[in-house]
KOLDRENKOL-81612 format. One line per field, with one value per residue (C-alpha): x, y, z; residue in three letters; residue number from 1. Coordinates in steps of 0.001 Angstrom, whole numbers. Last residue first. Example, Ala and Ser with C-alpha at 12.3 -4.5 7.8 and 13.67 -1.06 7.14 Angstrom:
! KOLDRENKOL-81612
xx = c(13670, 12300);
yy = c(-1060, -4500);
zz = c(7140, 7800);
resn = c(SER, ALA);
resi = c(2, 1);
//
This chain:
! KOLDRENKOL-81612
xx = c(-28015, -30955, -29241, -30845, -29742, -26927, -27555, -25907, -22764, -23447, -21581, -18633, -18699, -15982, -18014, -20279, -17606, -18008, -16762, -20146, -19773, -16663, -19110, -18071, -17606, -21365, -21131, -21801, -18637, -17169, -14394, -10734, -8883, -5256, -3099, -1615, -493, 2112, 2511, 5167, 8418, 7871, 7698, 11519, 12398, 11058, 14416, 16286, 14107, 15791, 13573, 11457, 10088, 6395, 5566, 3539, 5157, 6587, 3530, 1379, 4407, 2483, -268, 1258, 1549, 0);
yy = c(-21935, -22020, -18876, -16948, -17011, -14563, -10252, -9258, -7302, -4127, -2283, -394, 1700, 330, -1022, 1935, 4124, 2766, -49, -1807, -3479, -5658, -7777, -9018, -5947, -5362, -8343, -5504, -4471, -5917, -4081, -4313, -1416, -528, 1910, -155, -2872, -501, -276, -2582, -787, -649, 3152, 3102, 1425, 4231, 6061, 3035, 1304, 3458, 4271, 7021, 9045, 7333, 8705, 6914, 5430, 9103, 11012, 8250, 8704, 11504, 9173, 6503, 3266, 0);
zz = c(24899, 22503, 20150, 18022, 14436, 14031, 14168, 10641, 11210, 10223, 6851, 6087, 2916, 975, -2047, -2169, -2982, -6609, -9236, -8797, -12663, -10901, -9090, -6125, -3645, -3818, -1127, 1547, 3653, 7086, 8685, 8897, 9791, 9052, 10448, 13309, 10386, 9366, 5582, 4572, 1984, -1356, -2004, 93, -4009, -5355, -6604, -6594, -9473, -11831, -14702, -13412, -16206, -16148, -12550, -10978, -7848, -7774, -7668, -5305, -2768, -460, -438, 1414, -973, 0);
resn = c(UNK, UNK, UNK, UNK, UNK, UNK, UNK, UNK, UNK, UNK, UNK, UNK, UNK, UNK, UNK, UNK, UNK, UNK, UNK, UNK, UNK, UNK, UNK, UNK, UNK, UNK, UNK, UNK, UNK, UNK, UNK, UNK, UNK, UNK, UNK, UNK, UNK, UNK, UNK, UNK, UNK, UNK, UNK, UNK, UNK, UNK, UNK, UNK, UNK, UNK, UNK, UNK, UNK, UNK, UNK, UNK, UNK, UNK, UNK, UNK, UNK, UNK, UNK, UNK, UNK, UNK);
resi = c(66, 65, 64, 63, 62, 61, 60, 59, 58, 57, 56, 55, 54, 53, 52, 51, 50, 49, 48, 47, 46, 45, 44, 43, 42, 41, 40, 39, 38, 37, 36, 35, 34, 33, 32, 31, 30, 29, 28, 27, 26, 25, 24, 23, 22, 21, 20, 19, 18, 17, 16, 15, 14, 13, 12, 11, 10, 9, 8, 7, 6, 5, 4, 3, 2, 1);
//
């Protein structure tokens, strides 16, 4: 995952040496993630929207006997 403030350079067509955004490639700390569940939208590529991040509620299970 690439921090926003390297987006330019990772992109950039000109760069040719590898050196230059080779610190791009380091692991994005774990801390700054967050999982969360999302609506099965996600799998089908026609909803290519913000819709398909939006976080949604975990669905209540069956009700329990015990």
């Amino acid at each position: 995952m690439l921090r926003p403030e390297d987006y330019d350079l990772w992109l950039d067509p000109g760069i040719t040496d590898f050196k230059r955004v080779v610190d791009c490639l380091k692991p994005f700390d774990a801390s700054l993630m967050k999982q969360y569940p999302v609506s099965t939208r996600v799998n089908r590529p026609e909803n290519d929207d913000q819709e398909c991040a939006r976080e949604i509620p975990i669905a209540d299970p069956a009700p329990r006997v015990f």
